[in-house]
N, CA, C and O of each residue as an XYZ file, in Angstrom:
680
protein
N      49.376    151.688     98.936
C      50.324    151.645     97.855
C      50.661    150.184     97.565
O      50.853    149.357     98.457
N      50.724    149.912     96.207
C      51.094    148.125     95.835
C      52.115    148.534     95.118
O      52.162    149.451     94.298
N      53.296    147.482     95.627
C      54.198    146.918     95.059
C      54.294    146.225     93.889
O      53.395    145.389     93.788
N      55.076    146.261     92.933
C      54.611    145.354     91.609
C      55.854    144.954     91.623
O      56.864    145.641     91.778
N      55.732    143.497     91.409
C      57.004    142.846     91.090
C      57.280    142.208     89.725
O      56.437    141.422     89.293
N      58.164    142.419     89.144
C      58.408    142.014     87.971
C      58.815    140.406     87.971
O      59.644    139.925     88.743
N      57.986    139.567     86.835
C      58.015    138.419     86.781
C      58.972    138.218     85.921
O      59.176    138.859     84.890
N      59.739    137.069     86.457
C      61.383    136.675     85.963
C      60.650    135.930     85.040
O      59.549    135.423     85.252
N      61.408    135.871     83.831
C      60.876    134.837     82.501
C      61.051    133.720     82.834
O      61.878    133.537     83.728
N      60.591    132.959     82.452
C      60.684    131.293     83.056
C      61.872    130.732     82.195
O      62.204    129.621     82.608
N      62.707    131.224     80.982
C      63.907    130.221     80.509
C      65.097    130.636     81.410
O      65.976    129.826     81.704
N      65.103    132.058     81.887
C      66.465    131.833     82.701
C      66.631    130.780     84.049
O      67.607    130.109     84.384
N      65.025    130.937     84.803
C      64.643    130.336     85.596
C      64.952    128.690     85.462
O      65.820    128.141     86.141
N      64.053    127.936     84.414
C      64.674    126.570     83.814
C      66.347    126.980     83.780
O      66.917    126.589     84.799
N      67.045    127.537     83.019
C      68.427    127.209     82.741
C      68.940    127.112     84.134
O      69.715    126.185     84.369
N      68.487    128.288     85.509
C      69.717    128.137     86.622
C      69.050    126.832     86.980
O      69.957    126.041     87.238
N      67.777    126.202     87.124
C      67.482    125.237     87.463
C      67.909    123.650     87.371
O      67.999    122.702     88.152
N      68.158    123.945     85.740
C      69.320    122.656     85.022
C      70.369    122.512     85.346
O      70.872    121.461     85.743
N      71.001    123.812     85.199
C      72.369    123.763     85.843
C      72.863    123.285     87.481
O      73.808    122.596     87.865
N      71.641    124.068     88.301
C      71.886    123.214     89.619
C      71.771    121.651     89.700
O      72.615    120.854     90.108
N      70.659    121.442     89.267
C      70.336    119.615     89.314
C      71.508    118.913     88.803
O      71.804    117.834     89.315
N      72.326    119.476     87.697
C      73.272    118.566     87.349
C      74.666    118.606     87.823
O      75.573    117.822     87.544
N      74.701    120.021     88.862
C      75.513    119.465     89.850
C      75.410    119.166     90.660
O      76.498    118.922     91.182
N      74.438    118.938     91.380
C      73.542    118.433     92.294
C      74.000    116.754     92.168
O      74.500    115.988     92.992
N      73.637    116.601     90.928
C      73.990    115.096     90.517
C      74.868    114.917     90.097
O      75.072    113.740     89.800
N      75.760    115.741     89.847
C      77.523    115.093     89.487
C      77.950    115.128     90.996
O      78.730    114.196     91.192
N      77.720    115.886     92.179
C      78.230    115.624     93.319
C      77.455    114.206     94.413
O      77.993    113.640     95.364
N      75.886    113.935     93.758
C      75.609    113.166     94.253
C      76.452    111.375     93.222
O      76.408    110.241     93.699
N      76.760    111.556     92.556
C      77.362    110.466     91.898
C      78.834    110.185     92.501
O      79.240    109.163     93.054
N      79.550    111.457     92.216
C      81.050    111.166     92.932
C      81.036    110.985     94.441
O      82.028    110.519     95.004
N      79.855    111.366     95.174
C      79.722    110.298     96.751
C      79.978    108.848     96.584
O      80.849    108.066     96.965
N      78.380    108.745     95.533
C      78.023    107.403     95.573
C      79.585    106.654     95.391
O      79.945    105.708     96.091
N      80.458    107.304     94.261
C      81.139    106.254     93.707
C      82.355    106.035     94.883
O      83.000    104.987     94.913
N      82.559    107.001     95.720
C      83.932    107.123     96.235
C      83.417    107.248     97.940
O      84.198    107.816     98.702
N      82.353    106.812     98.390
C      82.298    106.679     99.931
C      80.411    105.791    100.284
O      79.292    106.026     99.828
N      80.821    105.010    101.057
C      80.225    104.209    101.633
C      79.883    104.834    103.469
O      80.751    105.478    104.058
N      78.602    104.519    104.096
C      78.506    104.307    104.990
C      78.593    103.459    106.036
O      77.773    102.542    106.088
N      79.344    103.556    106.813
C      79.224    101.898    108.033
C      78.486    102.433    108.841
O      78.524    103.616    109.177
N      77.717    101.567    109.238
C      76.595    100.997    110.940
C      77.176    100.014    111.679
O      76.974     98.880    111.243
N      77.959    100.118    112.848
C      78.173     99.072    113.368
C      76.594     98.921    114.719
O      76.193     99.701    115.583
N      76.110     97.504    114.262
C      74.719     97.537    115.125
C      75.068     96.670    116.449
O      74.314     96.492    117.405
N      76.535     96.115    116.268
C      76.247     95.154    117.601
C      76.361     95.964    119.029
O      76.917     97.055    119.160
N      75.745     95.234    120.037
C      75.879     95.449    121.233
C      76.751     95.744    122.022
O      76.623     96.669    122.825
N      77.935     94.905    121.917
C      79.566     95.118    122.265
C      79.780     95.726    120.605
O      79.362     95.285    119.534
N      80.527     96.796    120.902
C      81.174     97.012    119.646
C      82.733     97.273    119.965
O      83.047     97.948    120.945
N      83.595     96.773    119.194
C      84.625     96.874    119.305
C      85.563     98.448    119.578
O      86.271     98.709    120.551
N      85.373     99.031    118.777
C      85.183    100.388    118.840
C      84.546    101.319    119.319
O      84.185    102.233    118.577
N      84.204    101.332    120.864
C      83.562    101.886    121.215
C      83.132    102.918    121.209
O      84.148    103.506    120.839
N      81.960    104.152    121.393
C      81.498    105.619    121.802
C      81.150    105.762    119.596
O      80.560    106.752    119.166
N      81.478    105.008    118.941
C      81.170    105.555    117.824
C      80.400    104.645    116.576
O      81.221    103.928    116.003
N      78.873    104.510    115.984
C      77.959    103.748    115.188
C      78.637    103.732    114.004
O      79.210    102.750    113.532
N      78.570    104.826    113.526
C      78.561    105.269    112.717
C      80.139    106.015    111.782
O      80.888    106.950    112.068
N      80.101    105.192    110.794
C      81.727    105.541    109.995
C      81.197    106.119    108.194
O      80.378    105.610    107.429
N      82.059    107.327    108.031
C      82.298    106.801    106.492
C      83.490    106.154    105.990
O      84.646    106.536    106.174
N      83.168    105.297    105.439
C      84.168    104.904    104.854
C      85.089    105.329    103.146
O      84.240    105.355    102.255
N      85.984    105.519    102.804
C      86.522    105.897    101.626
C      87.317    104.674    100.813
O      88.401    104.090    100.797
N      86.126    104.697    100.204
C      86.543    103.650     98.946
C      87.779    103.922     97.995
O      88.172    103.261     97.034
N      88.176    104.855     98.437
C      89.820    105.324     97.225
C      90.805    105.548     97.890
O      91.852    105.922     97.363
N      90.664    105.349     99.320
C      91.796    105.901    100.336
C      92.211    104.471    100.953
O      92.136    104.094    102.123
N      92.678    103.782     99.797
C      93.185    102.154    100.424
C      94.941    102.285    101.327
O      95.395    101.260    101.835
N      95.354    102.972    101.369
C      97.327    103.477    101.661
C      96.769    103.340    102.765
O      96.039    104.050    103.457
N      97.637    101.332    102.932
C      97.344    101.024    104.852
C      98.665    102.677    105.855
O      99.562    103.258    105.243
N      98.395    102.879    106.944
C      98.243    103.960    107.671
C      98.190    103.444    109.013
O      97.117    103.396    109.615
N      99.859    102.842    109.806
C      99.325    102.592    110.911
C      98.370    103.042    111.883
O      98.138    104.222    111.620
N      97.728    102.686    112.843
C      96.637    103.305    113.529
C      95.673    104.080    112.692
O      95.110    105.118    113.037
N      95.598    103.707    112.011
C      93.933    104.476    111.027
C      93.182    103.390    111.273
O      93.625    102.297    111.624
N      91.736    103.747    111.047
C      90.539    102.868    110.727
C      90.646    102.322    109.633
O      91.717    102.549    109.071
N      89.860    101.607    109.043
C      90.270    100.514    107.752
C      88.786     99.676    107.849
O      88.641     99.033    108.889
N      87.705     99.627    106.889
C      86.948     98.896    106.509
C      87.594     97.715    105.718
O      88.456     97.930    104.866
N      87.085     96.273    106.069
C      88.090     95.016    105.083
C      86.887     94.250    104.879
O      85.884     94.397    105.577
N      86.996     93.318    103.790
C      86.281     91.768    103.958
C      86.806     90.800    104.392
O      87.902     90.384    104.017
N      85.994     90.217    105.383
C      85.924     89.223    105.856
C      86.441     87.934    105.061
O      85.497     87.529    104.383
N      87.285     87.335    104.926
C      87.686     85.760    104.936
C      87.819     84.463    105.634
O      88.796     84.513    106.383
N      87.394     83.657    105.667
C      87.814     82.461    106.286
C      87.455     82.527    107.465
O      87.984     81.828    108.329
N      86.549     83.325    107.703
C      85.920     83.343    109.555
C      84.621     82.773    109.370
O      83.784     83.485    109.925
N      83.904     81.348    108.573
C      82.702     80.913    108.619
C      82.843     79.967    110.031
O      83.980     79.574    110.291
N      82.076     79.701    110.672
C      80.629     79.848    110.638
C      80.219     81.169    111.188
O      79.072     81.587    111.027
N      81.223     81.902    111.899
C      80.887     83.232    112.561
C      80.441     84.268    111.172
O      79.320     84.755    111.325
N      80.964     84.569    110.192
C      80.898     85.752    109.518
C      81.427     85.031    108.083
O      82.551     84.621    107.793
N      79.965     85.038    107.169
C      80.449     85.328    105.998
C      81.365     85.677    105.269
O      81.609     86.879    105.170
N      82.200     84.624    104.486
C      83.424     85.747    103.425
C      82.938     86.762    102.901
O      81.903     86.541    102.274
N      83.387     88.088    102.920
C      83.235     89.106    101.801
C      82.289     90.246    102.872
O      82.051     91.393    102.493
N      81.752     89.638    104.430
C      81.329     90.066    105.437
C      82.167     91.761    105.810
O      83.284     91.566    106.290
N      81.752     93.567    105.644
C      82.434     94.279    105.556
C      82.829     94.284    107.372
O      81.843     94.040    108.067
N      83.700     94.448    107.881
C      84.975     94.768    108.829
C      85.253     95.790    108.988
O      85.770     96.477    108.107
N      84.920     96.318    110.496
C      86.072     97.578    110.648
C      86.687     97.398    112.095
O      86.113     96.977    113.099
N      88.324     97.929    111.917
C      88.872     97.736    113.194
C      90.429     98.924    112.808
O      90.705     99.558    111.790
N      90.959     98.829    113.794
C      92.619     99.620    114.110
C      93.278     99.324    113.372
O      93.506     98.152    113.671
N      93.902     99.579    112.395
C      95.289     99.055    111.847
C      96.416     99.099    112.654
O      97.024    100.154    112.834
N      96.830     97.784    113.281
C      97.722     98.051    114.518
C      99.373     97.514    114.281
O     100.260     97.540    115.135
N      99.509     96.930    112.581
C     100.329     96.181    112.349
C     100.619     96.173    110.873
O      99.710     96.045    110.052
N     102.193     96.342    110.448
C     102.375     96.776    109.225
C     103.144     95.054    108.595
O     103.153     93.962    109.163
N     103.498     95.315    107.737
C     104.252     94.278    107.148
C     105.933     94.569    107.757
O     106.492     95.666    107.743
N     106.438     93.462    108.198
C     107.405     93.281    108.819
C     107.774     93.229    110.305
O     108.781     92.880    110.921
N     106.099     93.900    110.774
C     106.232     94.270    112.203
C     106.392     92.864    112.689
O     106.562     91.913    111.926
N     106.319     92.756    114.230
C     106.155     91.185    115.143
C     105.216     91.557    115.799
O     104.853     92.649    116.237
N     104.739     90.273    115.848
C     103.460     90.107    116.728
C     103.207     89.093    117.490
O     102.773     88.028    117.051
N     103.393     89.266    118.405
C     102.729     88.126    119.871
C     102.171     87.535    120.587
O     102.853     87.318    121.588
N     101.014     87.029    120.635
C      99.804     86.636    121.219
C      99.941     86.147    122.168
O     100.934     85.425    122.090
N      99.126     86.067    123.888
C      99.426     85.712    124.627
C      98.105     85.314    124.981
O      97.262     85.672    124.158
N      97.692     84.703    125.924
C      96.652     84.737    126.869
C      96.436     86.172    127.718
O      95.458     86.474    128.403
N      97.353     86.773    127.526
C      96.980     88.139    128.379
C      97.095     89.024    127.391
O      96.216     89.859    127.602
N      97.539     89.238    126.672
C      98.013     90.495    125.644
C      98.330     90.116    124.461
O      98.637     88.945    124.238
N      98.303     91.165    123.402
C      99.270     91.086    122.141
C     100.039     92.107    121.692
O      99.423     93.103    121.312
N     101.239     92.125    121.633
C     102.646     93.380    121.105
C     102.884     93.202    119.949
O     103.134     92.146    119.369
N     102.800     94.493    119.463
C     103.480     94.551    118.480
C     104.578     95.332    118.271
O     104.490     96.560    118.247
N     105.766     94.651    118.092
C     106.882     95.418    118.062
C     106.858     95.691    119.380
O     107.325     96.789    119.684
N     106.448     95.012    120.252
C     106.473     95.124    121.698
C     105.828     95.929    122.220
O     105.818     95.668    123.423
N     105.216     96.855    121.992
C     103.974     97.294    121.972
C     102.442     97.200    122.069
O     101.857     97.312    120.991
N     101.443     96.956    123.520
C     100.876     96.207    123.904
C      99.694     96.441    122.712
O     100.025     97.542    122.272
N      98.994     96.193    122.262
C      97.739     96.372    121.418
C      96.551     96.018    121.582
O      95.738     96.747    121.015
N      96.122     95.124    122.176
C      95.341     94.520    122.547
C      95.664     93.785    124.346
O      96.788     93.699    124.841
N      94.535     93.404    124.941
C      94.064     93.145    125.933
C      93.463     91.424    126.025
O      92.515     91.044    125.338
N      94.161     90.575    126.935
C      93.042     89.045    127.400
C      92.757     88.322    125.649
O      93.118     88.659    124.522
N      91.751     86.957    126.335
C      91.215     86.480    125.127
C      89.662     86.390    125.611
O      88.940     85.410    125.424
N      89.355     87.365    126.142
C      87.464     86.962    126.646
C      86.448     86.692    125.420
O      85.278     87.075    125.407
N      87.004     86.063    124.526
C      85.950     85.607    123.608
C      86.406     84.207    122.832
O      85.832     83.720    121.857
N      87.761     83.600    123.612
C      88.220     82.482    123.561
C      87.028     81.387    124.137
O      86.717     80.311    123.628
N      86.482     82.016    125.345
C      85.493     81.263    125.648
C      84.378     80.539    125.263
O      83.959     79.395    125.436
N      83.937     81.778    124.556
C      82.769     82.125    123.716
C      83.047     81.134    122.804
O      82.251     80.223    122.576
N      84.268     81.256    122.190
C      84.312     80.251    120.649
C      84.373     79.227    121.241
O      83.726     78.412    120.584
N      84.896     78.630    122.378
C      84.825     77.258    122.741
C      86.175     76.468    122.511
O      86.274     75.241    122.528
N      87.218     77.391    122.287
C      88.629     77.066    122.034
C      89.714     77.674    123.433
O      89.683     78.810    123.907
N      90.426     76.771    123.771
C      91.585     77.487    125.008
C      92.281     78.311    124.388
O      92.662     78.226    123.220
N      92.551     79.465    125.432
C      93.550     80.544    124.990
C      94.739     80.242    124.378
O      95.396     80.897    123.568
N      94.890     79.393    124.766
C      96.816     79.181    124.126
C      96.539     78.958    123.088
O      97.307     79.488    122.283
N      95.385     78.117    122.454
C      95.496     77.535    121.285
C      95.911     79.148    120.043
O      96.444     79.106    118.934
N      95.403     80.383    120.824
C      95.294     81.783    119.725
C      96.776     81.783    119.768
O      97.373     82.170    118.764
N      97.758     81.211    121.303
C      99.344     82.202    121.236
C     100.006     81.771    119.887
O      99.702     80.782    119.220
N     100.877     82.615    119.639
C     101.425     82.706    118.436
C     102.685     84.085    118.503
O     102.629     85.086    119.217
N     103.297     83.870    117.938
C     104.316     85.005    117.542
C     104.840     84.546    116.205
O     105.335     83.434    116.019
N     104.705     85.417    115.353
C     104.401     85.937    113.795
C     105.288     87.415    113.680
O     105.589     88.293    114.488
N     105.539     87.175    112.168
C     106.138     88.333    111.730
C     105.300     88.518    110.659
O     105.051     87.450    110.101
N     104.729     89.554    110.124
C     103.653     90.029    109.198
C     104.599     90.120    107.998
O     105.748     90.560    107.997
N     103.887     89.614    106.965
C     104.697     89.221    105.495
C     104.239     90.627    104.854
O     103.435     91.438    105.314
N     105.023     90.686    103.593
C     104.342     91.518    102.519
C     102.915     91.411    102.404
O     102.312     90.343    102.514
N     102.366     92.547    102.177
C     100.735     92.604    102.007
C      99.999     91.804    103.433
O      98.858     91.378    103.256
N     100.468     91.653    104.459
C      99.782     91.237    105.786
C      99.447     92.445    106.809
O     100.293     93.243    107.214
N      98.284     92.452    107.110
C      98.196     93.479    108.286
C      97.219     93.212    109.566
O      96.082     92.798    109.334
N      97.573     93.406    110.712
C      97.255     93.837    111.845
C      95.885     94.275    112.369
O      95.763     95.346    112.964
N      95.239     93.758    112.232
C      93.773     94.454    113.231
C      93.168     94.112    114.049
O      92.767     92.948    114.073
N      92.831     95.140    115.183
C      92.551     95.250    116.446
C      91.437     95.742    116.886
O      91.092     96.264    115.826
N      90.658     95.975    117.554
C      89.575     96.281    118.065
C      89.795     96.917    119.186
O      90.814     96.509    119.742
N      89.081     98.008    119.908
C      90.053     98.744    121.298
C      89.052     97.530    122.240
O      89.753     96.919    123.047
N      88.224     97.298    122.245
C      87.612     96.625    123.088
C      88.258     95.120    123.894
O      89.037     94.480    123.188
N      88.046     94.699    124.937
C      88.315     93.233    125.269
C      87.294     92.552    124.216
O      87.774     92.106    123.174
N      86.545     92.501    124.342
C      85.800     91.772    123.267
C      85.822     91.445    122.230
O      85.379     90.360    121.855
N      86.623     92.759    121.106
C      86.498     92.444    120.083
C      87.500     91.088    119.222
O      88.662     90.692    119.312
N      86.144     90.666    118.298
C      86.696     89.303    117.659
C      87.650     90.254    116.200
O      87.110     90.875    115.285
N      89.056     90.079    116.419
C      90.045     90.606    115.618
C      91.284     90.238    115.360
O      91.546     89.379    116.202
N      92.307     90.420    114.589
C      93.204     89.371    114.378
C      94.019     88.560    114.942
O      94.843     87.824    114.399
N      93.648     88.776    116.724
C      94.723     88.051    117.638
C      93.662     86.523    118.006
O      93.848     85.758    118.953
N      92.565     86.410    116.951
C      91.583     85.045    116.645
C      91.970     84.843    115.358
O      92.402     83.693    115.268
N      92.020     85.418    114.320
C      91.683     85.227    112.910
C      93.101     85.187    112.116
O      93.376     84.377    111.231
N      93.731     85.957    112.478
C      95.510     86.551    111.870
C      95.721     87.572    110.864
O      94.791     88.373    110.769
N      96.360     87.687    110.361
C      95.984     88.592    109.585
C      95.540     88.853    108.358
O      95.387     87.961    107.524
N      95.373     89.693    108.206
C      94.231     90.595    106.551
C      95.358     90.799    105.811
O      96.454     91.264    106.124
N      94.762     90.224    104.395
C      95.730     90.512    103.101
C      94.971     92.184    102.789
O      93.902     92.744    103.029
N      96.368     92.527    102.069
C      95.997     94.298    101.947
C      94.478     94.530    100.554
O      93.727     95.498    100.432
N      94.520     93.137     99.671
C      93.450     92.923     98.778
C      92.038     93.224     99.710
O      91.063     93.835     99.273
N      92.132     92.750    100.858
C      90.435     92.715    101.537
C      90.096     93.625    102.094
O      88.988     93.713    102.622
N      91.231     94.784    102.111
C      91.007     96.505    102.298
C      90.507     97.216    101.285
O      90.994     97.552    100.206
N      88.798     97.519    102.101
C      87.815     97.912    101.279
C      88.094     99.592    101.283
O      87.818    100.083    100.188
N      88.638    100.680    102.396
C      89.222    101.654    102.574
C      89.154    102.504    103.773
O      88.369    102.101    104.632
N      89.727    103.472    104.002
C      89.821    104.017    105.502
C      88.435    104.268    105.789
O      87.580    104.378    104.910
N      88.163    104.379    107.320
C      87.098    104.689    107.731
C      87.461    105.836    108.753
O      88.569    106.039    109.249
N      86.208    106.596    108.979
C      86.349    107.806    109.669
C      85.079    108.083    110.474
O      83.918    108.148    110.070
N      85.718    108.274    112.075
C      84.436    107.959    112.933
C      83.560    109.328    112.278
O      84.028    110.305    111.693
N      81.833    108.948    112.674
C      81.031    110.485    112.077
C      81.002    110.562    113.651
O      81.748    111.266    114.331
N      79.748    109.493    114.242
C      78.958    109.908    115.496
C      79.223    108.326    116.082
O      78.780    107.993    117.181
């Protein structure tokens, strides 16, 4: 016994076909426009157990302790201006901040760990101490790592060089 199957006309076929592709591509456009991928490739990474971030290009509302993709300023010869950044938001506008050779508080609050990359740059620890109060549009970033090079070297990020939250994938 044969089965006969009836052949679907080919315009409804084209129409669901159009219709998918072009949302297909209105959802592949509103990615493109509104999220970015991060790779962090270095060896030490500041952030440890995680490569890989998306980042959200429309979700700029700093968020203590959130992730935060930024550009880079004024850190040549290490890193290009405009170089993309990701680290902790550990510090709001108005908070205090402390730098030590052993630690940094905010709001008394330890945040960071040592200066083991004071070395590295070839500058003494004290030269980083400092205690600061974060102005309008100033913020805070940290790295969980000892290692990481973050604002208790650099100071802080104007809220302009917040490119937008990031969110660990893997």
């Amino acid at each position: 016994m044969q089965i006969l199957r009836k052949r679907m006309p080919w315009r409804p076929y084209l129409i669901r076909l159009t219709v998918l592709a072009l949302i297909m591509a209105l959802v592949g456009t509103y990615a493109m426009m509104r999220y970015r991928i991060g790779i962090d490739t270095q060896q030490e990474r500041c952030l440890p157990d995680t490569t890989v971030y998306l980042i959200d290009l429309w979700n700029k509302e700093p968020v203590k302790d959130g992730l935060y993709a930024f550009h880079s300023k004024g850190l040549a010869p290490l890193y290009n201006d405009g170089t993309r950044m990701l680290k902790r938001l550990t510090g709001m506008p108005g908070d205090e901040v402390n730098v030590t050779p052993e630690h940094v508080l905010v709001n008394g609050a330890e945040v960071s760990t040592g200066m083991e990359l004071a070395q590295r740059l070839g500058v003494a620890e004290s030269q980083f101490s400092r205690s600061l109060t974060l102005q309008e549009n100033e913020y805070w970033f940290s790295g969980e790592a000892a290692t990481s090079f973050d604002s208790r070297y650099w100071n802080a990020v104007k809220r302009e060089q917040i490119v937008g939250r990031a969110w660990p994938l893997w």
